[in-house]
C-alpha positions as CSV (number, residue, x, y, z in Angstrom):
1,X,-9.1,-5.3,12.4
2,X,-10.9,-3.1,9.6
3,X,-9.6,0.4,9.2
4,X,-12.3,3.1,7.8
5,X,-11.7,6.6,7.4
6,X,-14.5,9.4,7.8
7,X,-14.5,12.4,6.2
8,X,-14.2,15.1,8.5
9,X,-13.3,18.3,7.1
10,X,-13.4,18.2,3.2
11,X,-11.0,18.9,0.6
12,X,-13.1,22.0,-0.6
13,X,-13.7,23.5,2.9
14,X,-9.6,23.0,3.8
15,X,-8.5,24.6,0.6
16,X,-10.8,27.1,1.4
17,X,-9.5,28.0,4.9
18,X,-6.0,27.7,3.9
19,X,-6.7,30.6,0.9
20,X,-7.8,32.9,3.7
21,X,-5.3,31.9,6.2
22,X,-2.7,32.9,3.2
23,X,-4.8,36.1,3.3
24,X,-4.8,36.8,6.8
25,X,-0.9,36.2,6.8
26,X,-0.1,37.9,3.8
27,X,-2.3,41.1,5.3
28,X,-0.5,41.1,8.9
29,X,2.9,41.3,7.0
30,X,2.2,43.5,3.9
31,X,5.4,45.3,1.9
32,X,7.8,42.6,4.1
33,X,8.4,38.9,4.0
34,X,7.6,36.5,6.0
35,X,10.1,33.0,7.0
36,X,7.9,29.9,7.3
37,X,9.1,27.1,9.4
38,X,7.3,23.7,8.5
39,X,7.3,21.0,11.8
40,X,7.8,17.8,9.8
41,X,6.9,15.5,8.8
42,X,2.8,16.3,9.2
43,X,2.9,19.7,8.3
44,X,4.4,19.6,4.7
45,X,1.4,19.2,2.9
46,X,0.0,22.0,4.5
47,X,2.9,24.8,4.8
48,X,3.6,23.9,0.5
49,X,-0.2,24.5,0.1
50,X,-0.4,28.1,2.6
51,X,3.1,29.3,1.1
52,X,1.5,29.2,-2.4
53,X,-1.4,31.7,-1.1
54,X,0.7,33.9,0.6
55,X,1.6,36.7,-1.7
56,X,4.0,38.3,0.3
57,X,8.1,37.4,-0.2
58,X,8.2,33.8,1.3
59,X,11.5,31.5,2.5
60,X,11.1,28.5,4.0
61,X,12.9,25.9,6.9
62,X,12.1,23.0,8.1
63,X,12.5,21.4,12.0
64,X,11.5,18.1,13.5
65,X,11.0,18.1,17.0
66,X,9.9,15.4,19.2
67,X,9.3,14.8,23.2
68,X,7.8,11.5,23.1
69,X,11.3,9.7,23.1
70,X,10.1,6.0,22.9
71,X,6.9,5.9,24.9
72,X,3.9,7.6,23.8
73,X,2.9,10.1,25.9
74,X,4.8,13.1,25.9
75,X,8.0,13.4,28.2
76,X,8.1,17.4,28.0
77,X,11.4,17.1,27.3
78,X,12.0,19.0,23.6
79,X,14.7,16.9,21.7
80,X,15.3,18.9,18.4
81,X,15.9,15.8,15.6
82,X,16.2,18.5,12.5
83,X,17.2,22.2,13.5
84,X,16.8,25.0,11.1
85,X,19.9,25.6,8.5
86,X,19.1,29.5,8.4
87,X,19.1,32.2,10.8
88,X,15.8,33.5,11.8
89,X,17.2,36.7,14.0
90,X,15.5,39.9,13.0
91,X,12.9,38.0,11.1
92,X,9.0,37.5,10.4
93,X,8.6,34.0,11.8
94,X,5.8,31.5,11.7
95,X,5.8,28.5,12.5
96,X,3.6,26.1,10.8
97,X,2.1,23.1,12.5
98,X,-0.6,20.3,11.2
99,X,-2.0,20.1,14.6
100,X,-2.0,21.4,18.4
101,X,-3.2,18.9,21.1
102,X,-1.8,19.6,24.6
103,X,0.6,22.1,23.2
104,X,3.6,21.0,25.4
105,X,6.1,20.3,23.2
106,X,5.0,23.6,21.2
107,X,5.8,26.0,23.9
108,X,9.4,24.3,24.5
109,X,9.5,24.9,20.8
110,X,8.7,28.7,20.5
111,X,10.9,29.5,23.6
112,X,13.6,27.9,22.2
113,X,12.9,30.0,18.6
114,X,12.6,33.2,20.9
115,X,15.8,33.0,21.9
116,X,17.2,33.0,18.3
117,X,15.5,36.6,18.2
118,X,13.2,36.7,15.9
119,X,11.4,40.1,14.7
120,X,7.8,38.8,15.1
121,X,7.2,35.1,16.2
122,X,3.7,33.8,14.8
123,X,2.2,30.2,15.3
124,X,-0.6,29.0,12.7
125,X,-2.0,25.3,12.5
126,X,-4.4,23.9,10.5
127,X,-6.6,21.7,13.1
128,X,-6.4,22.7,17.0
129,X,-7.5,20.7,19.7
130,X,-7.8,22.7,22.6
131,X,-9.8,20.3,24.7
132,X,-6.3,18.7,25.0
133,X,-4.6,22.0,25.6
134,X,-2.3,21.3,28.5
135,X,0.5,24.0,28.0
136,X,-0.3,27.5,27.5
137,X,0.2,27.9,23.5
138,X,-1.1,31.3,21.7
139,X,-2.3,30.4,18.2
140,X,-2.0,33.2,16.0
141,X,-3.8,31.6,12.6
142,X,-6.4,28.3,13.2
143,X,-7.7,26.4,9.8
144,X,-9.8,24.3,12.1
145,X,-11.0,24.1,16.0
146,X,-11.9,20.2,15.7
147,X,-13.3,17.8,18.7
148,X,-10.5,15.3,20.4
149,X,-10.8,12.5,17.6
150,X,-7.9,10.8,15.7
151,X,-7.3,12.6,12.9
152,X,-5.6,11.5,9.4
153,X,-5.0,12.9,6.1
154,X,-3.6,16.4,4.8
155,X,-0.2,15.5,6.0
156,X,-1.6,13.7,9.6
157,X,-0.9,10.2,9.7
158,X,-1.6,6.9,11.2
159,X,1.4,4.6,11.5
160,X,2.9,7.0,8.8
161,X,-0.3,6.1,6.3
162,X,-3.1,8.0,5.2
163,X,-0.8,11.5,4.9
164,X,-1.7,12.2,1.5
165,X,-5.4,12.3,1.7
166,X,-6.4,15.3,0.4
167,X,-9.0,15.5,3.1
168,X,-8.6,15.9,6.8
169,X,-10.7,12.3,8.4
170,X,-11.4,10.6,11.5
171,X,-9.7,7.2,11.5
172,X,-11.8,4.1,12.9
173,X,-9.9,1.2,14.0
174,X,-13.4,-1.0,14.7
């Protein structure tokens, strides 16, 4: 089996979008700062590369969430692997994803950040799917709305390769 990898949204065009996502962000929360939380692992590469382009006071935390226990479809059931060290009560929150699909273990997610009373509670991605939208999920800041194809690169990953393209690409397993 040969592995190929199509460039789908280029390195220029996503360091573009994530400039004016830092904008947007940086805009919506002007003279107070803002608390990232990055979803690991995917979603490194793009919460170091937004934080640096936002130019409001930033602080960061990092979760790892999963619902897919051993199978690989989702079980809906949130099973929080890595929980916040800080407080987020009274704060600017957003959350940082790489990508939304069906959005169901998202919205366990947020509820679950909701409750730890937040100030504001914002949700940005780079790539959304909503053709796979299952769960009601509000995205607040979209990089990309992309079709329903496997996606690698810019943190996404294949059998825990291809993360570090600099590019976001399609993955072909002809």
């Amino acid at each position: 089996m040969s592995e190929s990898v199509r460039v789908m949204l280029p390195e220029e065009k996503v360091n573009q979008r994530i400039a004016e996502l830092g904008e947007e962000i940086s805009k919506e929360f002007a003279g107070e700062p803002v608390h990232l939380i990055c979803i690991l692992k995917g979603s490194v590469f793009f919460t170091c590369e937004l934080a640096k382009r936002i130019t409001v006071p930033v602080t960061m935390d990092f979760m790892t969430v999963s619902s897919y226990g051993s199978g690989t479809t989702s079980s809906g059931n949130v099973k929080i692997k890595k929980d916040l060290d800080e407080d987020i009560a009274g704060k600017n929150v957003v959350v940082i994803e790489d990508i939304i699909d069906t959005g169901r273990t998202l919205a366990c997610l947020l509820e679950i950040l909701k409750e730890r009373n937040p100030k504001k509670l914002k949700l940005c991605t780079l790539l959304d799917k909503p053709d796979r939208r299952i769960a009601d999920v509000s995205v607040d800041y979209t990089g990309f709305v992309i079709p329903d194809e496997f996606v690698v690169g810019y943190g996404l990953d294949y059998d825990q390769r291809y993360r570090n393209l600099p590019y976001v690409g399609v993955l072909d397993l002809g």
